[in-house]
C-alpha positions in Angstrom: 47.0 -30.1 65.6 45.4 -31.9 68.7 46.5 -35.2 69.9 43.9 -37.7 70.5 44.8 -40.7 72.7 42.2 -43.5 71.9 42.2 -46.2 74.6 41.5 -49.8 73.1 39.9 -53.2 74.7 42.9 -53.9 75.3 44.5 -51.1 77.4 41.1 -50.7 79.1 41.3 -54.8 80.2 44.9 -54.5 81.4 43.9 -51.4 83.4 41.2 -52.5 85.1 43.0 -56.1 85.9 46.1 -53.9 87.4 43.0 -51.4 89.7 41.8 -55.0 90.5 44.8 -56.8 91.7 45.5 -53.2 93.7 42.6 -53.7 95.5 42.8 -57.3 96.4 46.6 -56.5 97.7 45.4 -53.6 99.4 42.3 -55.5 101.4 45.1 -58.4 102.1 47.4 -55.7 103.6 45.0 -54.2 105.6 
């Protein structure tokens, strides 16, 4: 039996908000 790991809108949205605020905090940093 294989398990599958489907991503939804959702997870994909909150993912790509987190790699955002990463990279503001990172520029800020720097």
């Amino acid at each position: 039996m294989k398990e599958v790991r489907t991503l939804s809108v959702e997870e994909i949205t909150l993912e790509a908000e987190d790699l955002q605020m990463i990279m503001t905090f990172g520029v800020t940093m720097s």
